[in-house]
GUNUMI-223916 format. One record per residue (C-alpha): residue number from 1; residue in one letter; x, y, z. Coordinates in Angstrom, 1 decimal, always signed. Layout:
N
{pt NUM 'A' {X Y Z}} ...
//
This chain:
440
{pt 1 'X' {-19.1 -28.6 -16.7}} {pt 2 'X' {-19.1 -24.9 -16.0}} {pt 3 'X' {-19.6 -25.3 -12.5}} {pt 4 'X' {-16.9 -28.2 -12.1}} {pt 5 'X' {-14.4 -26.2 -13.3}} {pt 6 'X' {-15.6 -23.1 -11.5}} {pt 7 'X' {-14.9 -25.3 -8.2}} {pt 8 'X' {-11.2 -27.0 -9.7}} {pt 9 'X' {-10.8 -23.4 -10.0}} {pt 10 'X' {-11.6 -21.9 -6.6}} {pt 11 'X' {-10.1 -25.0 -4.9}} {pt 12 'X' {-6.7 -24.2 -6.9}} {pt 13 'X' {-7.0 -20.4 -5.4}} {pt 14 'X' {-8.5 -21.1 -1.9}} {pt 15 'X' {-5.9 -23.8 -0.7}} {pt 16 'X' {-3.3 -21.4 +0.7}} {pt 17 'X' {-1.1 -24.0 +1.0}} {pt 18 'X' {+2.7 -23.4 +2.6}} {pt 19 'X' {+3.8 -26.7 +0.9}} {pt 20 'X' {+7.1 -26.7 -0.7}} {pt 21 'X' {+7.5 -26.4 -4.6}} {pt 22 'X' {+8.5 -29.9 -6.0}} {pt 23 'X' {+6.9 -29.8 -9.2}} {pt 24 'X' {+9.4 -30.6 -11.3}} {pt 25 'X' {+12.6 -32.9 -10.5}} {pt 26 'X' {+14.7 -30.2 -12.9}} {pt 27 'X' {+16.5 -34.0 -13.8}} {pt 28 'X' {+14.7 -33.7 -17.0}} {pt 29 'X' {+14.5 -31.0 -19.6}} {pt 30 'X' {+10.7 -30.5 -20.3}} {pt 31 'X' {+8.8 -31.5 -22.9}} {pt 32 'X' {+7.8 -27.9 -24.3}} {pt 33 'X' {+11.8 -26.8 -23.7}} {pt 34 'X' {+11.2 -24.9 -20.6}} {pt 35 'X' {+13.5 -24.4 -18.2}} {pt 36 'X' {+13.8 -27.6 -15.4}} {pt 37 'X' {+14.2 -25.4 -12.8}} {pt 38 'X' {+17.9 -26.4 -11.9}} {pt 39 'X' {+19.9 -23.6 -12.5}} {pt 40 'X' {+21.8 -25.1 -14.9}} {pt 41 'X' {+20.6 -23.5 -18.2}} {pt 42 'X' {+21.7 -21.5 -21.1}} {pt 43 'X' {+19.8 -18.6 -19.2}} {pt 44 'X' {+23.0 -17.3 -18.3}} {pt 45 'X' {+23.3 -15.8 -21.8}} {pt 46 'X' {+20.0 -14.7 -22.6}} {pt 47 'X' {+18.0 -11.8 -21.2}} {pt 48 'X' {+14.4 -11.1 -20.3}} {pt 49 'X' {+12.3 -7.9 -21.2}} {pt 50 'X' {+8.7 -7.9 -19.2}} {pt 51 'X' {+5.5 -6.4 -20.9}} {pt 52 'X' {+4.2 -5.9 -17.3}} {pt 53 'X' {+0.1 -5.3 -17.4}} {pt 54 'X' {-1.0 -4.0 -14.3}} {pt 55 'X' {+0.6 -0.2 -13.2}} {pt 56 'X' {+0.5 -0.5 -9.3}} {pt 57 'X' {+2.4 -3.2 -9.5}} {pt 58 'X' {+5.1 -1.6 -11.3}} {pt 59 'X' {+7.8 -0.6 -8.4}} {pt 60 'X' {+7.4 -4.2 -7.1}} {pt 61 'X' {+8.5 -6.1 -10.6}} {pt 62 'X' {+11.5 -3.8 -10.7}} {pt 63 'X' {+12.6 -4.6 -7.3}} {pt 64 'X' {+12.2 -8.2 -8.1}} {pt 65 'X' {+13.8 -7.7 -11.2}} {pt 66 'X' {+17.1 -6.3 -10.0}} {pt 67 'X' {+16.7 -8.6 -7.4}} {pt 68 'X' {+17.0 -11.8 -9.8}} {pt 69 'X' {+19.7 -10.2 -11.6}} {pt 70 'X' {+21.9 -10.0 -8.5}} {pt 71 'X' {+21.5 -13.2 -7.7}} {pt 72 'X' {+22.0 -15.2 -11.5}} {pt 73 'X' {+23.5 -12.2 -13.4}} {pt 74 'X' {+21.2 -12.3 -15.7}} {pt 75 'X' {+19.8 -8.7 -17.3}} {pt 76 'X' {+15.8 -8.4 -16.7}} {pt 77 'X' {+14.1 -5.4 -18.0}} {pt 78 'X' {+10.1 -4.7 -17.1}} {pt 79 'X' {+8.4 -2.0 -19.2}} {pt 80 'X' {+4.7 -1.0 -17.4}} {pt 81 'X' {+2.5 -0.2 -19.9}} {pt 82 'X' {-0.5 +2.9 -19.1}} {pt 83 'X' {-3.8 +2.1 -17.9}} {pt 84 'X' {-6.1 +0.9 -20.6}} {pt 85 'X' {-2.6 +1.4 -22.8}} {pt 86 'X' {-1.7 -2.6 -23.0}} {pt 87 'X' {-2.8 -4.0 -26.1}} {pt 88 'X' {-1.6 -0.9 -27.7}} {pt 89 'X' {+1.5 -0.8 -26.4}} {pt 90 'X' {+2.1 -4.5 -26.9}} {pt 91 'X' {+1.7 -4.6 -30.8}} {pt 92 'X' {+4.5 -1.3 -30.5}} {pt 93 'X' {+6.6 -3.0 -28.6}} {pt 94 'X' {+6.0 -6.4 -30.7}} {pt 95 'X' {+7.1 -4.6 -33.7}} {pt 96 'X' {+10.7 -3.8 -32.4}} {pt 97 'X' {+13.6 -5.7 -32.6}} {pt 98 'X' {+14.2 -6.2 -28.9}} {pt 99 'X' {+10.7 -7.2 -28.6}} {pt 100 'X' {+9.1 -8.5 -25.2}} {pt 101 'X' {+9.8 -12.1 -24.3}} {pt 102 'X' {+7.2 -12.2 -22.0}} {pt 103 'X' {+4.0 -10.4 -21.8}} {pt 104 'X' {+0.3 -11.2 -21.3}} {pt 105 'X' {-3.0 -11.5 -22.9}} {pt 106 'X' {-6.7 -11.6 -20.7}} {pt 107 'X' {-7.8 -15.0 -21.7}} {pt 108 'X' {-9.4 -16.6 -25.1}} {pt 109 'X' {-10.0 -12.9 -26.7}} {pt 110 'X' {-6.7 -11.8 -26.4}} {pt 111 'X' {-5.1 -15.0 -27.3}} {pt 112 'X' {-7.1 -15.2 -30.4}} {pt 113 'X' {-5.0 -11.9 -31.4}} {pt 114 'X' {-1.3 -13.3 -30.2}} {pt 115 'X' {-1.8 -16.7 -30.4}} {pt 116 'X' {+0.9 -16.9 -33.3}} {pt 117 'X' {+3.5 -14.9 -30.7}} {pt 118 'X' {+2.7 -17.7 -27.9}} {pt 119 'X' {+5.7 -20.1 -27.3}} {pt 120 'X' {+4.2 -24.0 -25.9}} {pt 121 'X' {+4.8 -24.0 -22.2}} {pt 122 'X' {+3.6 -27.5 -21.9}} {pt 123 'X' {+5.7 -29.8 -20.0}} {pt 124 'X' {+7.6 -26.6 -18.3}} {pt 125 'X' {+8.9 -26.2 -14.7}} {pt 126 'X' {+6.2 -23.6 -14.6}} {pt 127 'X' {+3.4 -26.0 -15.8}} {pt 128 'X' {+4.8 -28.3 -13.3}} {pt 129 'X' {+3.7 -26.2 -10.7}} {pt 130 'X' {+0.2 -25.3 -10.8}} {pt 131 'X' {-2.1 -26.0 -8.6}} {pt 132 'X' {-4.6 -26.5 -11.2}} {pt 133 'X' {-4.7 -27.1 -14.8}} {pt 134 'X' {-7.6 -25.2 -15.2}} {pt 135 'X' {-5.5 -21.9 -15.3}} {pt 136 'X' {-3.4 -22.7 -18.3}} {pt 137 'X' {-4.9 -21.1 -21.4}} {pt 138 'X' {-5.0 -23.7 -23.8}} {pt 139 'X' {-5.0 -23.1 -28.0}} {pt 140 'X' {-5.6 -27.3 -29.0}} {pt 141 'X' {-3.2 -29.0 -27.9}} {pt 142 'X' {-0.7 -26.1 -27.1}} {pt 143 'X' {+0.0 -24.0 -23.6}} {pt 144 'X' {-0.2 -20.9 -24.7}} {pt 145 'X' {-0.5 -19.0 -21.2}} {pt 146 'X' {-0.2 -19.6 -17.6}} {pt 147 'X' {-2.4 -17.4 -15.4}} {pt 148 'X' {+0.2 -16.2 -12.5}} {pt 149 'X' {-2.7 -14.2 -10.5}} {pt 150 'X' {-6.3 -14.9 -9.1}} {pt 151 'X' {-8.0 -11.9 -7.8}} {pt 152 'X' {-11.3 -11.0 -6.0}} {pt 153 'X' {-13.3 -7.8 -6.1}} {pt 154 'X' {-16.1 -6.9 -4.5}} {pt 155 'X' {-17.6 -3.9 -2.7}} {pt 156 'X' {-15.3 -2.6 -0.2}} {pt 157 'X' {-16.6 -1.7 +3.1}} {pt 158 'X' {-16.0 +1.0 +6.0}} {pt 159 'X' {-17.4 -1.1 +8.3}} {pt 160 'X' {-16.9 +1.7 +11.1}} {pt 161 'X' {-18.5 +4.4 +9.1}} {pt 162 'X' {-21.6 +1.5 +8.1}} {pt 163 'X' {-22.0 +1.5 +12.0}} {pt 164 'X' {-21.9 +4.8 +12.7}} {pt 165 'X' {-25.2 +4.7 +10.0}} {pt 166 'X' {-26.6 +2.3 +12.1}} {pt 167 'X' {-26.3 -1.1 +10.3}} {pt 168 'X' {-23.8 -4.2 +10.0}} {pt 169 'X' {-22.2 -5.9 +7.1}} {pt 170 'X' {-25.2 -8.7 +8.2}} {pt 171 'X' {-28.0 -6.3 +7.4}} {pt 172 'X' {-26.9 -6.7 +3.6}} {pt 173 'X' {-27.6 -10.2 +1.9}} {pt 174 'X' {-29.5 -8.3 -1.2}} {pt 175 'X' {-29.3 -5.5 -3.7}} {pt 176 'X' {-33.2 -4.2 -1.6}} {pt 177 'X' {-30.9 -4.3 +1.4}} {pt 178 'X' {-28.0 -2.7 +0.0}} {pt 179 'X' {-30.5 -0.2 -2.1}} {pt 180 'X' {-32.3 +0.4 +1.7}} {pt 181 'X' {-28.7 +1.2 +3.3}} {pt 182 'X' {-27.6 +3.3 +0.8}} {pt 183 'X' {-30.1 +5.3 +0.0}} {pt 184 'X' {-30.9 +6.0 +4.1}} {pt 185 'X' {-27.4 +7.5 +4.1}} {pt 186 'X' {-27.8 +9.6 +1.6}} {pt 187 'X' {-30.8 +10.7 +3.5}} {pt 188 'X' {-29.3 +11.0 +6.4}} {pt 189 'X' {-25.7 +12.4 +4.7}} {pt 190 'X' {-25.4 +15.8 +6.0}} {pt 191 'X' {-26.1 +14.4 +9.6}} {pt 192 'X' {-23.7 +11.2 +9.4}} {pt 193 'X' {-21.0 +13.5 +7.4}} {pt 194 'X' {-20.1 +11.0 +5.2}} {pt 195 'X' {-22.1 +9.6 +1.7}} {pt 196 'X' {-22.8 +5.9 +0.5}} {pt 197 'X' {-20.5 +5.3 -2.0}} {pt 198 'X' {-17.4 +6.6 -3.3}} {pt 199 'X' {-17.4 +8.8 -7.1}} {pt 200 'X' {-17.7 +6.4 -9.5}} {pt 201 'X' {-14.8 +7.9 -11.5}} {pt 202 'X' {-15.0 +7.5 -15.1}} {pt 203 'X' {-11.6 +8.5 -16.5}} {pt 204 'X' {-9.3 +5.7 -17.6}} {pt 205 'X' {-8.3 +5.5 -14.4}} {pt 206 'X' {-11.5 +4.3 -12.8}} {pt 207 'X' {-13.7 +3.4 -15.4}} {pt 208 'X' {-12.7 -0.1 -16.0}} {pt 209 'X' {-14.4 -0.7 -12.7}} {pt 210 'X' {-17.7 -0.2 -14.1}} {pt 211 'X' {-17.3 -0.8 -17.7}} {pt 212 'X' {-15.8 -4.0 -17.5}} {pt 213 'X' {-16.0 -5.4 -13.3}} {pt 214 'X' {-19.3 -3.9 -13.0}} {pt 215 'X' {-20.6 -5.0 -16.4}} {pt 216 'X' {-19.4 -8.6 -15.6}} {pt 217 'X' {-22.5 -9.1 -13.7}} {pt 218 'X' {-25.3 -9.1 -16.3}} {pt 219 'X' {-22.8 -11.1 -18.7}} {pt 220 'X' {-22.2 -13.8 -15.6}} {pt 221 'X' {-26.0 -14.5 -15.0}} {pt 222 'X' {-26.9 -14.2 -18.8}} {pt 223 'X' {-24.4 -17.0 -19.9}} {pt 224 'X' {-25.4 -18.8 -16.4}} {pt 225 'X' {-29.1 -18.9 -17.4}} {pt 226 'X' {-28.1 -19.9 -21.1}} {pt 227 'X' {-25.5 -22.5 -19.9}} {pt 228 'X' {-22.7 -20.8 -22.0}} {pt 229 'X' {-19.4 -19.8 -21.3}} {pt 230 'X' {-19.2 -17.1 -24.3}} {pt 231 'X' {-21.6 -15.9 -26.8}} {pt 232 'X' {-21.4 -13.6 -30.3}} {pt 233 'X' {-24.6 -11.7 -29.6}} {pt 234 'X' {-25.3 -11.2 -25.9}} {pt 235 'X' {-29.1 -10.6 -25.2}} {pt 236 'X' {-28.4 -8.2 -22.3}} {pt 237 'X' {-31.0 -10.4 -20.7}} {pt 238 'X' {-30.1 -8.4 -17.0}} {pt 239 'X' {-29.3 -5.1 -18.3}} {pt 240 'X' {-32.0 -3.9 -16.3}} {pt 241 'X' {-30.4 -4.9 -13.1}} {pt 242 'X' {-27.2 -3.3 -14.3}} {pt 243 'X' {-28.9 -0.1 -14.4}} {pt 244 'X' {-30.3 -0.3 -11.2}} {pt 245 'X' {-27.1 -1.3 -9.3}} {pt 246 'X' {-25.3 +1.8 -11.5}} {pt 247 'X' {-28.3 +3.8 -10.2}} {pt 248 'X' {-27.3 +3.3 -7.2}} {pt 249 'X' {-23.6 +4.0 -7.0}} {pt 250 'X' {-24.1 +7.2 -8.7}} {pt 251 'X' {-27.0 +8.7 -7.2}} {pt 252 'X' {-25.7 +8.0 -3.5}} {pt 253 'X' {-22.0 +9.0 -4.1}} {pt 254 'X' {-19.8 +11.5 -2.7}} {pt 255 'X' {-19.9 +14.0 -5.6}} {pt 256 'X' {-22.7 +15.6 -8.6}} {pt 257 'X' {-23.4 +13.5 -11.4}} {pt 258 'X' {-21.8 +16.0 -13.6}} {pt 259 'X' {-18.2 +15.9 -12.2}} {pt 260 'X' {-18.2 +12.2 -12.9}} {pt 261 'X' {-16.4 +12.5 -15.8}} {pt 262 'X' {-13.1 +13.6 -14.4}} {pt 263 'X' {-13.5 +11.8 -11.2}} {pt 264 'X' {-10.2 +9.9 -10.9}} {pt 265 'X' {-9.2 +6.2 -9.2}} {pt 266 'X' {-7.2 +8.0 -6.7}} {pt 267 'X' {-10.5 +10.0 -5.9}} {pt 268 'X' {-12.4 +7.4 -5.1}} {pt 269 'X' {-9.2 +5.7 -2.8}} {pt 270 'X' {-9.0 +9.3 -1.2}} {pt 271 'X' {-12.9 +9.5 -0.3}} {pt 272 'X' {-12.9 +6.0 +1.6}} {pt 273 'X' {-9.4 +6.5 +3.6}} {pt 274 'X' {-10.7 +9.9 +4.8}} {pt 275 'X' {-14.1 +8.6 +5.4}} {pt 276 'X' {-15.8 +10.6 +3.2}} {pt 277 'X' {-17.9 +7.3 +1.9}} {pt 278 'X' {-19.3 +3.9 +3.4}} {pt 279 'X' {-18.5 +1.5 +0.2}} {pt 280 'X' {-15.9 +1.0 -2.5}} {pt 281 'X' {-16.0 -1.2 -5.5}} {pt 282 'X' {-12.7 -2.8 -5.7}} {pt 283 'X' {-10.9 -5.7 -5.5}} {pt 284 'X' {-8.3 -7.4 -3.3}} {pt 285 'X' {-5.5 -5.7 -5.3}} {pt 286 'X' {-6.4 -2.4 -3.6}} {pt 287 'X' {-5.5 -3.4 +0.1}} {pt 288 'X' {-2.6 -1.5 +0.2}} {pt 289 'X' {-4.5 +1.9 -1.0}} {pt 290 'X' {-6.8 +1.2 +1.7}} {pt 291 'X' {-5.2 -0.2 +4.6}} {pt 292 'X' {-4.9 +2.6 +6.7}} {pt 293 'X' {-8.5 +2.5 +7.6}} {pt 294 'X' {-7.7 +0.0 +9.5}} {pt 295 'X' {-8.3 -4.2 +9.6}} {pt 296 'X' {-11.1 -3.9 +12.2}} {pt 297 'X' {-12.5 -1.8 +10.1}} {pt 298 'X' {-12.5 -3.3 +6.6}} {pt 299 'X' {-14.8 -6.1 +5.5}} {pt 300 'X' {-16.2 -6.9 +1.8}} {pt 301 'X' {-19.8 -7.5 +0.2}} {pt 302 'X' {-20.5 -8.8 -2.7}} {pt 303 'X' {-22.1 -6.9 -5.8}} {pt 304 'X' {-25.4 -7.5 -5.8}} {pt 305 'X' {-27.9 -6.8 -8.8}} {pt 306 'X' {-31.1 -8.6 -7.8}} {pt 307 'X' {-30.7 -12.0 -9.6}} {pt 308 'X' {-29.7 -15.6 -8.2}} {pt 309 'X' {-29.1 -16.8 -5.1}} {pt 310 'X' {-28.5 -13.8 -3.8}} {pt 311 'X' {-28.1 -15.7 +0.2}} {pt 312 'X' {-25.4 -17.4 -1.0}} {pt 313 'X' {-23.9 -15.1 -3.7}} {pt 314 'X' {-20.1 -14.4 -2.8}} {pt 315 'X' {-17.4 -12.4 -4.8}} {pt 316 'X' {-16.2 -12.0 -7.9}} {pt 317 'X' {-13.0 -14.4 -8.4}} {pt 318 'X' {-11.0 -14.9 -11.3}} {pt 319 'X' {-8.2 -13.8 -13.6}} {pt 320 'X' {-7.2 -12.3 -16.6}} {pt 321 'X' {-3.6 -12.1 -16.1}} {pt 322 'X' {-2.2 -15.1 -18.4}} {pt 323 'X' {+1.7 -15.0 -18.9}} {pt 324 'X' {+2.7 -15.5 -22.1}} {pt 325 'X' {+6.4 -16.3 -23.9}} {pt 326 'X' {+7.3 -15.0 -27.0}} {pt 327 'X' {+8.3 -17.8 -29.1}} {pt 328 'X' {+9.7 -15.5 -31.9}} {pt 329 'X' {+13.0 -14.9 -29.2}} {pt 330 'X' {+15.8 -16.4 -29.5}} {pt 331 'X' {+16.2 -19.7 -27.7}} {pt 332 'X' {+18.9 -18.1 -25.1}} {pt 333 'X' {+16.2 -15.4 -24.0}} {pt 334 'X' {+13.2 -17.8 -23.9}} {pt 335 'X' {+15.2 -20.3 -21.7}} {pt 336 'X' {+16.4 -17.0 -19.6}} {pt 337 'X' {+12.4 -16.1 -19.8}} {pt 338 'X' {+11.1 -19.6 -18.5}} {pt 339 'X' {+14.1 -19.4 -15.5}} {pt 340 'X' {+12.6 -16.2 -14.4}} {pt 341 'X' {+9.3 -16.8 -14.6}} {pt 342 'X' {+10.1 -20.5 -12.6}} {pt 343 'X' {+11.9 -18.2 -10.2}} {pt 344 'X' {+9.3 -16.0 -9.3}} {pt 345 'X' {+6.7 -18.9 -8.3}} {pt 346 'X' {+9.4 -20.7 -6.5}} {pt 347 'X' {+12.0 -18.6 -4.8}} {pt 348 'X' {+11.7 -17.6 -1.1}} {pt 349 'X' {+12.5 -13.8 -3.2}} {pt 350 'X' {+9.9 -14.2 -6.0}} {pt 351 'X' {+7.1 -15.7 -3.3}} {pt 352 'X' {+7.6 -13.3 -0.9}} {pt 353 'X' {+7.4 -10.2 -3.8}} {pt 354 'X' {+3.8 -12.0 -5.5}} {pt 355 'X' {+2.3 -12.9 -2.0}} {pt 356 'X' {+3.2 -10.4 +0.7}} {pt 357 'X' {+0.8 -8.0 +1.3}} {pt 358 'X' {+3.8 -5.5 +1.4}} {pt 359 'X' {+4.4 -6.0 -1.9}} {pt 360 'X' {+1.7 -7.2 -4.8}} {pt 361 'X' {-0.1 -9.1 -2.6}} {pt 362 'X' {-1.4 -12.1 -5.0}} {pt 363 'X' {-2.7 -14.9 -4.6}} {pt 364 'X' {-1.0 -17.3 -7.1}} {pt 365 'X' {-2.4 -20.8 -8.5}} {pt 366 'X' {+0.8 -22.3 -7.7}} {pt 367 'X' {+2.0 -24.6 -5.3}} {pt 368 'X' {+4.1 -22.2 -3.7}} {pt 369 'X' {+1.1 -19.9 -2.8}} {pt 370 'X' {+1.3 -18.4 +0.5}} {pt 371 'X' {-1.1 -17.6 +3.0}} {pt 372 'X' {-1.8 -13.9 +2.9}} {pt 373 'X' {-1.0 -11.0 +4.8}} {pt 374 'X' {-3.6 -8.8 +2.7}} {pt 375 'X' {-7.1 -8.8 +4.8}} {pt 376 'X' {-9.5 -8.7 +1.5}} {pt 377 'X' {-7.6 -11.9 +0.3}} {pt 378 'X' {-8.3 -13.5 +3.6}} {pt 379 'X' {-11.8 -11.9 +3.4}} {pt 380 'X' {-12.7 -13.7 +0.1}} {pt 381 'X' {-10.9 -17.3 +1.1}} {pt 382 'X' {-13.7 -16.9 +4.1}} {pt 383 'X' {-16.8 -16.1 +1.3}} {pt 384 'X' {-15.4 -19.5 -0.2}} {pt 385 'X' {-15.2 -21.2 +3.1}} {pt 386 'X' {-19.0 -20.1 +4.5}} {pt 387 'X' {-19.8 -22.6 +1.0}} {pt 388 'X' {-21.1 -19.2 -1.1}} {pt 389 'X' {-21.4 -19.2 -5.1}} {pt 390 'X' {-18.2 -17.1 -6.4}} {pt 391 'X' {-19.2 -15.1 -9.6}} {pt 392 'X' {-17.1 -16.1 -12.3}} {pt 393 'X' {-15.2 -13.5 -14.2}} {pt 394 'X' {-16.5 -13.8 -17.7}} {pt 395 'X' {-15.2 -9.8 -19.0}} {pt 396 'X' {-12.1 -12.1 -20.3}} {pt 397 'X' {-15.2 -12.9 -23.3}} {pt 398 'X' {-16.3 -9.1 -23.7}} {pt 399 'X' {-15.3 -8.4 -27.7}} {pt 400 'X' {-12.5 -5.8 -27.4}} {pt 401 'X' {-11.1 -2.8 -25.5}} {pt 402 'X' {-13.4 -0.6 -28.4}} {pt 403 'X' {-16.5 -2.4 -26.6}} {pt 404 'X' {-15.4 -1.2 -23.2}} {pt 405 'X' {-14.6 +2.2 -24.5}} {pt 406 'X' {-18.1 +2.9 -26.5}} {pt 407 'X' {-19.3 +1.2 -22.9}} {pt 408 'X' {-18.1 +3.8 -20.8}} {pt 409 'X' {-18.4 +6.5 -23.1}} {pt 410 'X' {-22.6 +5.5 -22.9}} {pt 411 'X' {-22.9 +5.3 -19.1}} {pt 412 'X' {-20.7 +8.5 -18.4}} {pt 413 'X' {-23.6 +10.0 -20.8}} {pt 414 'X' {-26.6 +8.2 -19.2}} {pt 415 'X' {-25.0 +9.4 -15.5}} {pt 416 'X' {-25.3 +13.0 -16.5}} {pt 417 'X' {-28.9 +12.5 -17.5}} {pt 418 'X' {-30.8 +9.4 -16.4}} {pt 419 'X' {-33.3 +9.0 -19.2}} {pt 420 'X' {-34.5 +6.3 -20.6}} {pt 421 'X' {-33.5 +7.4 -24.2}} {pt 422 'X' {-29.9 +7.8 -22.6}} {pt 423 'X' {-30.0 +4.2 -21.2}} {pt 424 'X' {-31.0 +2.8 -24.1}} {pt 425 'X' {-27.7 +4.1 -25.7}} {pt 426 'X' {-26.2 +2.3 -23.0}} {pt 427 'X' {-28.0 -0.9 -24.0}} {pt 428 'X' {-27.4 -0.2 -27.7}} {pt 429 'X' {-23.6 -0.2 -27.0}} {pt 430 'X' {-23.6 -3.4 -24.9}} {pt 431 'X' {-25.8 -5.2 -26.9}} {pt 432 'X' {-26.0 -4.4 -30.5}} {pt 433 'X' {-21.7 -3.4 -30.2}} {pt 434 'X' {-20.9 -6.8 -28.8}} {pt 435 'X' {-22.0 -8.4 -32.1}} {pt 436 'X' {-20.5 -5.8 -33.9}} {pt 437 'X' {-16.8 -5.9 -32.3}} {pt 438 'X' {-17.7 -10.0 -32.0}} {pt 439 'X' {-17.9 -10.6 -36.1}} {pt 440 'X' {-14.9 -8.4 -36.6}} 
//
């Protein structure tokens, strides 16, 4: 079943399809009492206040915003919460009058904590048009979110810089050969002038790459060899291999282990666009922060730890970006809420803002999806193409932010000094915390 739906889903995000959106006649008021998409609504005097989730994106959905209040008159106000900051912020702004009438929550975990907030979008315009089922978050019977972004990360390469050490991204189809290349440019670093990887920054900033992206590999393989899709007491069956692949990044980086600490996000962006370092561990949401490297210069490999297929292992694909309406509005701002959000997946404005590489850069899992101007999207439809095994992203199941943090916390300890008493701290936090934070 797992792997049906893993293929439902990457069909929905690889079929960049350019067909027109006719999801929903807009004759008919759906079923849930979204909006049918015609214009002709009570929108007109309701308003719409956006939780937005992700920061870099934050200039974009205000230009889109105004944009869609020039053109229906109708007031839309986005609010960007901090880095790391969104759950927290949420249940502040939840507790205000003018509360958010649409926001998001990462998948079944976060649901389970707003579930009551969540307004049915079945039967919407905005169900209408997915390209999949298999990205509305259900609760029973009830649509409770609609994922509006699929993303891909990976390891970022400088595929100039990886030549100039002597090797090409077809030298590296396993964690020994990615272990080899790295550690010969270290080796070789003060010759080359440039390291392996990037800091691996562990302020707020950065350190959701590792504690939650990074960490999403032992969880994909453990629940893959159980044949689960969540669990209340991981086993940390591959914890080993996560050491080893953090082993890497940090001992064949740009700066000491002890500076790790403060290293920021836009450190590590500013050591790959100045060719300080080789690889990056990002996703396809960080094209724009490296494009000026250059296309021909850019290619992506996946993470590799040492277990599976590794041949055919491709990227890291998934979401945890579900929208979410707040049912507790008033029925004027909802329908204004469901317009908007229609608008966005629909509108030659709203495509062009989600899917242009000169803006956010998304691939959507609607049937409006265009085909992308960013190279790392077009990178990982091509993974998908060459008939590779995406990893699934299961860090939607880790317990709670507190898990992350005592995460991160653990490995910015164990980087400092690599013991084995230090990395069992690190195990102690992902293993025996996950049941904790899980029966809470």
């Amino acid at each position: 079943m797992k792997k049906r739906l893993l293929t439902l889903a990457l069909c929905g995000v690889m079929a960049l399809s350019l067909a027109a959106c006719g999801g929903n006649s807009g004759s008919n008021p759906p079923a849930g009492g979204g909006s049918s998409g015609d214009g002709n609504s009570s929108a007109a005097s309701g308003s719409v206040y956006y939780l937005n989730f992700k920061p870099e994106q934050d200039g974009d959905w205000q230009k889109l915003a105004q944009a869609y209040t020039a053109e229906t008159g109708v007031e839309v106000k986005v609010q960007t919460a901090a880095s790391g900051q969104y759950e927290a912020t949420l249940m502040s702004e939840m507790a205000k009058t003018e509360a958010p009438t649409l926001f998001q929550v990462n998948g079944p975990v976060g649901l389970a904590n707003w579930k009551d907030y969540c307004y049915d979008l079945s039967g919407s315009a905005l169900a209408g048009e997915l390209s999949s089922q298999d990205f509305a978050l259900m609760d029973g019977g009830s649509m409770s979110g609609i994922a509006y972004v699929i993303e891909t990360y990976g390891i970022i390469v400088n595929t100039k810089l990886l030549g100039d050490a002597g090797y090409t991204l077809d030298d590296i189809k396993s964690f020994a050969d990615l272990k080899k290349v790295a550690e010969d440019i270290t080796a070789r670093s003060g010759e080359l002038g440039f390291s392996a990887f990037t800091s691996a920054g562990m302020d707020g900033s950065s350190d959701w790459r590792f504690k939650t992206h990074l960490a999403n590999l032992p969880i994909y393989f453990e629940y893959e060899a159980d044949g689960i899709g969540d669990t209340d007491a991981i086993k940390g069956t591959y914890l080993d291999n996560y050491r080893a692949i953090w082993d890497l990044y940090i001992n064949n980086c740009t700066c000491a282990l002890t500076l790790l600490s403060a290293k920021t996000g836009d450190d590590s962006v500013a050591e790959f666009v100045t060719e300080q370092a080789v690889f990056y561990q990002n996703g396809t949401w960080a094209y724009g922060d490296v494009a000026d490297v250059g296309e021909e210069n850019l290619g992506m490999l996946p993470i590799y730890i040492g277990v599976g297929d590794e041949a055919n292992q491709g990227l890291c694909t998934g979401t945890e970006n579900y929208w979410c309406v707040n049912k507790n509005a008033s029925p004027e701002d909802i329908q204004a809420t469901l317009d908007f959000m229609y608008w966005c997946v629909t509108s030659e404005t709203g495509l062009e803002y989600l899917c242009s590489g000169d803006h956010m850069g998304f691939v959507i899992p609607f049937k409006g999806n265009l085909e992308s101007s960013n190279l790392l999207v077009n990178i990982a439809n091509d993974y998908v193409a060459n008939g590779t095994t995406s990893i699934k992203w299961c860090f939607p199941t880790m317990p709670s932010e507190e898990w992350k943090n005592v995460l991160g916390s653990a490995l910015t300890n164990y980087a400092a000094d690599q013991t084995d008493a230090n990395w069992e701290t690190v195990r102690a936090a992902f293993v025996d915390n996950w049941a904790a934070e899980k029966s809470k």
